[in-house]
C-alpha positions in Angstrom: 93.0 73.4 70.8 92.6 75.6 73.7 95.3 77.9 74.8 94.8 77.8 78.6 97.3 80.3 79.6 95.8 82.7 77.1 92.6 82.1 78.8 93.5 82.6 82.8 95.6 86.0 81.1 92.0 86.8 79.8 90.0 86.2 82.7 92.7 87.3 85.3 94.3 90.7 83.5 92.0 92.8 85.3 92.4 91.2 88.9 96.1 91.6 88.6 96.5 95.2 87.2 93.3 96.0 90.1 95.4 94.5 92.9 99.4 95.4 92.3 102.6 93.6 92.9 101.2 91.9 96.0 99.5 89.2 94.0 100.6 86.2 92.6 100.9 85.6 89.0 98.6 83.7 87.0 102.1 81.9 85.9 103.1 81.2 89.3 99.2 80.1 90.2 99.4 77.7 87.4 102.8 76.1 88.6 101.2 75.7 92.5 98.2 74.0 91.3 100.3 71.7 88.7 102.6 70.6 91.6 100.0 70.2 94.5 97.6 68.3 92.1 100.7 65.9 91.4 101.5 65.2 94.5 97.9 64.6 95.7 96.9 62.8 93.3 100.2 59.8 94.0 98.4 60.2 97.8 95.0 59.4 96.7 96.1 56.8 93.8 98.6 55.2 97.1 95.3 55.4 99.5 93.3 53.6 97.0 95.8 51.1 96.0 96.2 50.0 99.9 92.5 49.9 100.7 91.4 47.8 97.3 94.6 46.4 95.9 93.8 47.2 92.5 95.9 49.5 90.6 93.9 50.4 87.5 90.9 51.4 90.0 93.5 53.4 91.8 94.7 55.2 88.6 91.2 55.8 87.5 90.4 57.5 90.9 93.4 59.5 91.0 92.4 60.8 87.7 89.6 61.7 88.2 90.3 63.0 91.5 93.0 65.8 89.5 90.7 66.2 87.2 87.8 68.1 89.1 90.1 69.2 92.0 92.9 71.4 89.6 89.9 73.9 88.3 88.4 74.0 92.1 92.3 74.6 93.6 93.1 77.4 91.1 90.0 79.1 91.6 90.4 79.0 95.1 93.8 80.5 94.4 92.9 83.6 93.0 90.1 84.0 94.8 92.3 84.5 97.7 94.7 86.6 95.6 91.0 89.2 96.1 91.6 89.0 100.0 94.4 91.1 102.0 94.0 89.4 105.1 97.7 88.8 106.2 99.8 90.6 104.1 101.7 93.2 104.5 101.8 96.3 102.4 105.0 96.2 100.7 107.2 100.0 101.2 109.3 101.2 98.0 112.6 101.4 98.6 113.1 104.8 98.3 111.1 107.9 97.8 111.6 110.3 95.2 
C-alpha cells in the first residue's frame, strides 16, 4: 500500500525548507483538500440528484468528480505555496 503522506514529504521537503515558515504544511495542505473535496463533492452529488433524480448516478458522479479534482486541488495548493503575491514578510520578534 502506498504511504501518501510519505510521498507529498518526498516530493514537497525541498519546497518547504526553500520557502520558510511562510508556507503551509504538506499536513495542513492535505487537511484543506480533504475538507473542500467533502463538501464539494455533497454539492455536486445534491446538484445531480435534483437535475436526474437518481441517486446512484449522483453518487457515482460525485465520485468521480473527488476523485480527479483532490490531486488537481492539492497541486494547485502548493503551487501557490511557490508564489508571494500577498503575503507579508513575517518580522521576528526580537533581534539578537
Amino acid at each position: 500500500m502506498i504511504n501518501l503522506n510519505r510521498l507529498c514529504k518526498i516530493y514537497f521537503t525541498a519546497t518547504y525548507s526553500r520557502h520558510g515558515k511562510n508556507m503551509d504544511s504538506t499536513k495542513r495542505s492535505l487537511a484543506k483538500a480533504l475538507s473542500w473535496r467533502l463538501l464539494a463533492t455533497l454539492i455536486t452529488t445534491a446538484i445531480v440528484y435534483a437535475l436526474t433524480g437518481k441517486g446512484e448516478f449522483a453518487a457515482t458522479i460525485g465520485i468521480a468528480d473527488t476523485v480527479f479534482k483532490f490531486f488537481i486541488y492539492f497541486g494547485h495548493e502548493r503551487l501557490w505555496n511557490r508564489i508571494p503575491y500577498g503575503r507579508k514578510k513575517q518580522e521576528p520578534e526580537y533581534y539578537i
